[in-house]
N, C-alpha and C positions, 0 to 999 in steps of 0.2 A: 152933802153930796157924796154918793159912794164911788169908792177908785179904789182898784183890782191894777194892780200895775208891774207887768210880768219884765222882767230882765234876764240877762244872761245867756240869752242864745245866740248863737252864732256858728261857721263853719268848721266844724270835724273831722279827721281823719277815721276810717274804721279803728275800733279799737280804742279811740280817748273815749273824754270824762268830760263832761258839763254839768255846770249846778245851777238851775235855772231858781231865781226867786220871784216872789210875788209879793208886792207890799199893799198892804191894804187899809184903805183911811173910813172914815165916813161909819163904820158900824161899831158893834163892841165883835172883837176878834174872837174871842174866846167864848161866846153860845154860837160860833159857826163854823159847820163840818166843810173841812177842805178841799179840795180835790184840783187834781189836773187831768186834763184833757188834753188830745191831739187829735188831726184833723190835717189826711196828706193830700195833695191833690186827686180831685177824683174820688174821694172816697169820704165816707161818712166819719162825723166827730167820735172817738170812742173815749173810753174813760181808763185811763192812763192809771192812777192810781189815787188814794182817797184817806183822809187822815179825821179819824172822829176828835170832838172837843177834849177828850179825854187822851186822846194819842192813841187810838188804837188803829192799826194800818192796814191795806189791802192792795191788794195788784193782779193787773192785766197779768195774764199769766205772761204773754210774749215780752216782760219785763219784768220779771220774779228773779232776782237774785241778783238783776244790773243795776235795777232803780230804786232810792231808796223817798221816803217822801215824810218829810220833818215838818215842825212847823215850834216856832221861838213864840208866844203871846205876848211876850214883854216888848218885841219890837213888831206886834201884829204883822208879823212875814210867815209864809210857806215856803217850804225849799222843796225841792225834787234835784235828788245827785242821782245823775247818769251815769253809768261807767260801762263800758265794754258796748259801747256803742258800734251799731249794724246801720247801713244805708235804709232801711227800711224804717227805724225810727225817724226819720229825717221828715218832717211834720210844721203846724204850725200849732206850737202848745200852748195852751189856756187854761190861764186858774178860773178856781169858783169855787164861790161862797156860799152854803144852804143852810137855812134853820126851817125844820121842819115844829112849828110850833103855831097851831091852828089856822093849819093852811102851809105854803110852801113859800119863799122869799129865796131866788136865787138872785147872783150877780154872778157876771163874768168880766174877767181883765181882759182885755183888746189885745192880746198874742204874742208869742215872741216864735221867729220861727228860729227853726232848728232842723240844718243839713249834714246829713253825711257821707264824705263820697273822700276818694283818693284822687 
């Protein structure tokens, strides 16, 4: 059985840091490209940022230079570090798993939200 198992969100002041993880069982970790998502009320899920098998990274622009997105193989987890957090990221974020390899196989972890406000 696959499990995407996202932790570490919770409430924020403008301005902090959160490091959201994601643990993942049930597949091999390492042939599948990473990614987080969010998803605020009212508004459609976008794609937060994205970590290939090999480590190579990409970002939302509106999270370029705040959010960083790692991922350990040896403890099959993804991280995504927040910093300099705005009320507008304030979302419910979800990992996911993709191997494109004849045909497409996602998974997604069930969410951790994530609010920012003073």
């Amino acid at each position: 059985q696959v499990q995407l198992v996202e932790s570490g969100g919770g409430l924020v002041q403008p301005g902090g840091s959160l490091r959201l993880s994601c643990a993942a069982s049930g597949i091999i970790f390492n042939v599948y490209a990473m990614a987080w998502y969010r998803q605020a009320p009212g508004r459609e899920r976008e794609l937060v940022a994205t970590i290939t098998t090999s480590g190579s990274t990409n970002y939302a622009n509106s999270v370029k230079g705040r959010f960083t997105i790692s991922r350990d193989n040896a403890k099959n987890t993804v991280f995504l570090q927040m910093n300099s957090l705005k009320p507008e990221d304030t979302a419910v974020y979800y990992c996911n798993a993709k191997r494109v390899v004849l045909g497409t196989t996602t998974y997604w972890g069930q969410g951790t939200q994530v609010t920012v406000s003073s």
